[in-house]
PARO-171703 format. One record per residue (C-alpha): residue in one letter; residue number from 1; x, y, z. Coordinates in Angstrom, 2 decimals. Layout:
N
REC r   k       X       Y       Z
REC a NUM       X       Y       Z
...
***
This chain:
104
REC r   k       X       Y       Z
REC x   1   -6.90  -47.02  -20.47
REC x   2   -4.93  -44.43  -22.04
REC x   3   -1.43  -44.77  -23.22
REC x   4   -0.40  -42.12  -20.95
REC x   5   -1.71  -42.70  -17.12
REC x   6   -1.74  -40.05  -14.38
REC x   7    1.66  -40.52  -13.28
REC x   8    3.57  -39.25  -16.24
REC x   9    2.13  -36.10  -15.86
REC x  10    3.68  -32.89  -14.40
REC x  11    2.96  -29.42  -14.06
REC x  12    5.57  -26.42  -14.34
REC x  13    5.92  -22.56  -15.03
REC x  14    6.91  -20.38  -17.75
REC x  15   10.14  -18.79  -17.02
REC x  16    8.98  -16.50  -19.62
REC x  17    5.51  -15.50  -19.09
REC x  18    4.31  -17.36  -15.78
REC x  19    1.92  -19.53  -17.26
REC x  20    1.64  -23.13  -16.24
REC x  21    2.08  -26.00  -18.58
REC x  22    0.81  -29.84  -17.17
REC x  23    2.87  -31.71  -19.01
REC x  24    2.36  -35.50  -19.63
REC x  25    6.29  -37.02  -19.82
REC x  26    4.75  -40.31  -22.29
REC x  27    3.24  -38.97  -24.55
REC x  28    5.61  -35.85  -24.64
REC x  29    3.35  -33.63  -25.23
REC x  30    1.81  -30.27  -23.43
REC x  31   -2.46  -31.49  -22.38
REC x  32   -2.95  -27.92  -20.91
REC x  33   -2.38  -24.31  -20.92
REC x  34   -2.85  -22.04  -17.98
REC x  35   -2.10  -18.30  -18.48
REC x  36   -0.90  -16.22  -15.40
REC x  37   -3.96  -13.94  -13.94
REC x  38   -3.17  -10.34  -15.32
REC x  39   -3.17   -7.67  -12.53
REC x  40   -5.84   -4.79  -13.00
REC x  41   -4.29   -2.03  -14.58
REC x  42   -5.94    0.89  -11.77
REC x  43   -8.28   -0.33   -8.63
REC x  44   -9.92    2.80   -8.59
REC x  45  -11.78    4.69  -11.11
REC x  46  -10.86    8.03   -9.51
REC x  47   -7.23    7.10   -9.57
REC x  48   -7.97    5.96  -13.49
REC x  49   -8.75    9.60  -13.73
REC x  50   -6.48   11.20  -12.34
REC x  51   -3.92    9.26  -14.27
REC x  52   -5.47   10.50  -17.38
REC x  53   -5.78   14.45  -16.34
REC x  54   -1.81   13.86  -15.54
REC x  55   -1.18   12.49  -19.28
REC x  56   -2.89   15.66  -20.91
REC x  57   -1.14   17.67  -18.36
REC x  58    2.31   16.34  -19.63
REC x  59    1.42   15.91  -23.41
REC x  60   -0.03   20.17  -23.05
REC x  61    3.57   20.80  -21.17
REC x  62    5.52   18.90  -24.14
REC x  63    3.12   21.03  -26.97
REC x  64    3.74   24.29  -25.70
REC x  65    7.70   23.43  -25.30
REC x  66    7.63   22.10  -28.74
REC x  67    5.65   25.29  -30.28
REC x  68    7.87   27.83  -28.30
REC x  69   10.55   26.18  -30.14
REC x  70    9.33   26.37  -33.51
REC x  71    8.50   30.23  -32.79
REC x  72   12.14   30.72  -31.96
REC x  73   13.64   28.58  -34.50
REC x  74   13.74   31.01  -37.25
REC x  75   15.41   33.26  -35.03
REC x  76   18.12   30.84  -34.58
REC x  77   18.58   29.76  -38.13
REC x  78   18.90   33.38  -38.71
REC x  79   21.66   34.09  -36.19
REC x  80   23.86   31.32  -37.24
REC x  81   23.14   31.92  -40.73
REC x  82   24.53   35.23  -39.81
REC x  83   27.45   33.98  -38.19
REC x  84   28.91   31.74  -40.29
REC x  85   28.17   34.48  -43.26
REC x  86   30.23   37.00  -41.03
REC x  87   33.09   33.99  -40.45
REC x  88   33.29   33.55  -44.33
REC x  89   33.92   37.22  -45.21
REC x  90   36.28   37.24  -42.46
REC x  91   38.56   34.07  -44.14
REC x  92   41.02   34.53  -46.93
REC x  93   39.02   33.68  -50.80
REC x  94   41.97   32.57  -52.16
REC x  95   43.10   30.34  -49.82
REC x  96   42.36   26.88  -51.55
REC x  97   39.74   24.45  -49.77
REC x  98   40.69   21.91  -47.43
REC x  99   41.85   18.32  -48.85
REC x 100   39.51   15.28  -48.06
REC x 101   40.88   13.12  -45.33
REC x 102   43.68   10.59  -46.56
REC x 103   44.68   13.02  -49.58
REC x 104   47.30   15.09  -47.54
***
């Protein structure tokens, strides 16, 4: 007989990932492995599709947001380029720069 008989042996789950482990307490060691039954990712192949058409729909949505940006963005640049030209004609050039922080 074995050095390990059928009573030393246990089964118990994963807190992890759900599988279940039979256990054998003598010989302290793990005799089998039983991963937990994955669920199907869609039950219908029509749903599957739909899912997809949904995706592109969102990833289109997210291009043409991300393209009306980049049309604008120049604009943008321009205007606060603009700005901050028109804010340093406006300030006094001989006024010296300000310190770095901790030098006042």
């Amino acid at each position: 007989m074995p050095k390990g008989d059928k009573g030393d042996t246990f089964e118990l789950e994963c807190p992890c990932c759900g599988a279940t482990l039979k256990v054998n307490a003598s010989l302290r060691s793990v005799i089998s492995f039983r991963e937990k039954p994955k669920p199907k990712a869609i039950e219908d192949i029509q749903q599957g599709l739909s899912l997809i058409k949904e995706a592109e729909k969102r990833r289109e949505e997210a291009f043409q947001k991300s393209f009306e940006q980049m049309k604008t963005s120049k604009d943008v640049l321009s205007a606060k380029f603009d700005e901050l030209l028109k804010k340093a004609k406006e300030e006094d050039p001989t006024k010296p720069p300000p310190k770095p922080i901790g030098l006042e």
